[in-house]
Structure formats: C-alpha cells, structure tokens
N, C-alpha and C positions, 0 to 999 in steps of 0.2 A: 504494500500500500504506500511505502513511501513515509516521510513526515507529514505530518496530518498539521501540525498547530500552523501552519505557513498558509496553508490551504483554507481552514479556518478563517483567518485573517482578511484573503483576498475574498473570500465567502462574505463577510462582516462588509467589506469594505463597495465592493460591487451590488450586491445583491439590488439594491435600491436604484441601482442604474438599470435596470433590466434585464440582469442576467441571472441564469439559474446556475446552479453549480448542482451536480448528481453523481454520487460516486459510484460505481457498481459493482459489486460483489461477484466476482467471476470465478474463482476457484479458492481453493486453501493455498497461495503460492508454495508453503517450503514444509508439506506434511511430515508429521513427527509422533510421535506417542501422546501425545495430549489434542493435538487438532488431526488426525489423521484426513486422508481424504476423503471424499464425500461419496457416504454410500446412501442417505435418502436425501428429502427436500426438506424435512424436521430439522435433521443435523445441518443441515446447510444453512437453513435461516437460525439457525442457532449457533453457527459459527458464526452470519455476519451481524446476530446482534453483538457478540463480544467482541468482536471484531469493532464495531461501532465505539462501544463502552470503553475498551481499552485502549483504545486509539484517537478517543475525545472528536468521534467527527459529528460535526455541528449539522452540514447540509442534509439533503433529504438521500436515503442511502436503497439505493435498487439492487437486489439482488439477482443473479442472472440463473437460469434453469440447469440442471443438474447436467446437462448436454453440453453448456458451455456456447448455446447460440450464440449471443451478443457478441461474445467474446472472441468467437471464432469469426464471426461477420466482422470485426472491428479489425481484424490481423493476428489477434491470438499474439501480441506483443505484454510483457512483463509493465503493468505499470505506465500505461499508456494513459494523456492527456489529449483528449480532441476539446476543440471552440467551434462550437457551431454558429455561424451567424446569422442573423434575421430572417434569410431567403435560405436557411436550410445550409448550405454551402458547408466544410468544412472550412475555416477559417484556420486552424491551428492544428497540428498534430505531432506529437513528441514522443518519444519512449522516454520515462523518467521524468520527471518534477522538475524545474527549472522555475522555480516562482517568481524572482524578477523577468523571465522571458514572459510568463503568464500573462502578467500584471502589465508589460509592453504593448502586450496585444491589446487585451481587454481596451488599456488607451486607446488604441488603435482605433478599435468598434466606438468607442467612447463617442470617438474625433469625427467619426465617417459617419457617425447617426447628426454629429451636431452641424456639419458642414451641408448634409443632405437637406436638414430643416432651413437651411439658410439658400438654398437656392442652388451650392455649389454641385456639379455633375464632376463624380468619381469616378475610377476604373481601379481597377484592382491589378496588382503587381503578384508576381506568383515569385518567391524566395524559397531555398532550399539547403540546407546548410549541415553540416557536420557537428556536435559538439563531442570534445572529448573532454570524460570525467572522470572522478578519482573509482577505480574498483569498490574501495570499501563504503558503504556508504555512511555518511556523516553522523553524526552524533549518535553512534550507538543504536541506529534502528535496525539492522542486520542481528547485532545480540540478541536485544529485544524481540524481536520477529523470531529467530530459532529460539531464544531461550523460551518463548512462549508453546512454541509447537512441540519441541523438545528434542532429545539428544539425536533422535533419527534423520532429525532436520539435519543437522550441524553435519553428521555423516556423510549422506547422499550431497548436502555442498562440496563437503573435501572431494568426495569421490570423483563429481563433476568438475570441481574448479579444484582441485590441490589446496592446501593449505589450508 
C-alpha cells in the first residue's frame, strides 16, 4: 500500500476541489502467516478492513473481487497511482507513490479547470518519464508491511529479491 499518512494529506487537502481519492484493495501484496492469501470474500474484506485501520486510510476504501479484476484490468502493477480526469481520461499513472509528483498534477487539473472557466482553450501535452528510486522503501513501511503478514512474508522476499 505504500505510506498512507502523505496520501491522507493530499486527501484533506484536495478533496474540496473536486476530486475523489479511492484506494483499492486488490490482493494481500506480501502473504505471510498472519494475512495469508485470500481464500474467500469474508477474509478479504477483513483483511482490507485492517488493512484500513492499520494503515490510518482516511479516503473511501474499495475492495476488488477475489479474481483480482480491477487489478488485472489496471496492469496488475504493485502499488499503482492513476488520476482520472473530468472526461474520464487517464491523467496520471505511476507504479509507487510519489506525493509531490501527485500533488503537481492534481495543480495541474486545479489550473486546467480554472483557465477552462475563464474562457482559455487547452490541449493536452502527453509526458512520459522514468523515475529511479531507492529499493528499500522509506520509513520502515516494508518492516511494517512483513512484520504484519509475518515471517513467511520476509522469506518469499529474500527468496525473490536476496537479502
């Protein structure tokens, strides 16, 4: 899921400008002895209520079918961000969390709703870009995230990734 309190924030901070934020619950990312993977739609939405609670997510939280639709219609990518904007469009799409690039955008829409009100005609630029970032992720939410699922978790990472 990423850090949650950043996300929060931009949540608080936009929300009143017209935008929805919805997170969605698409699998157990790093099953372990305590969250193992999902064998009905009970334990599912009762991973993504804890998942919620422990996680402190504010917005309204969707969970996705035991199948993994959404998930796999989306790219089936780890921790994906889309912006959808007004005409449906994808506006944004990311693997991983980047909350200042979020919060660029969002401006972005901000700027293109207020210019459109004033008479100005826009066209849209298409950008595409590379970021590289640190493996581990930052403040301890990778511990966090296995130490919650449990030692199984921690395993199957070394196995995949070493270390």
């Amino acid at each position: 899921m990423g850090e949650v309190s950043p996300l929060n924030r931009l949540y608080a901070q936009y929300r009143d400008k017209g935008f929805e934020f919805l997170t969605i619950y698409v699998r157990e990312p790093h099953p372990g002895e305590n969250y193992p993977a999902h064998q009905s739609w009970e334990q599912k939405l009762q991973y993504a209520r804890d998942c919620r609670a422990q996680e402190g997510i504010e917005n309204p939280l969707l969970v996705d079918d035991l199948e993994g639709t959404v998930h796999h219609l989306y790219g089936a990518l780890p921790n994906m961000v889309y912006i959808v904007d007004k005409q449906g469009r994808v506006a944004y799409k990311a693997m991983w969390t980047d909350h200042a690039e979020i919060a660029e955008v969002l401006d972005n829409l901000v700027q293109a709703d207020e210019l459109t009100a004033q008479g100005v005609r826009l066209k849209s630029s298409y950008m595409e870009k590379i970021n590289y970032i640190p493996a581990d992720y930052a403040g301890g939410v990778r511990e966090k995230v296995f130490g919650r699922a449990g030692p199984q978790a921690w395993e199957d990472f070394r196995k995949t990734f070493g270390g």
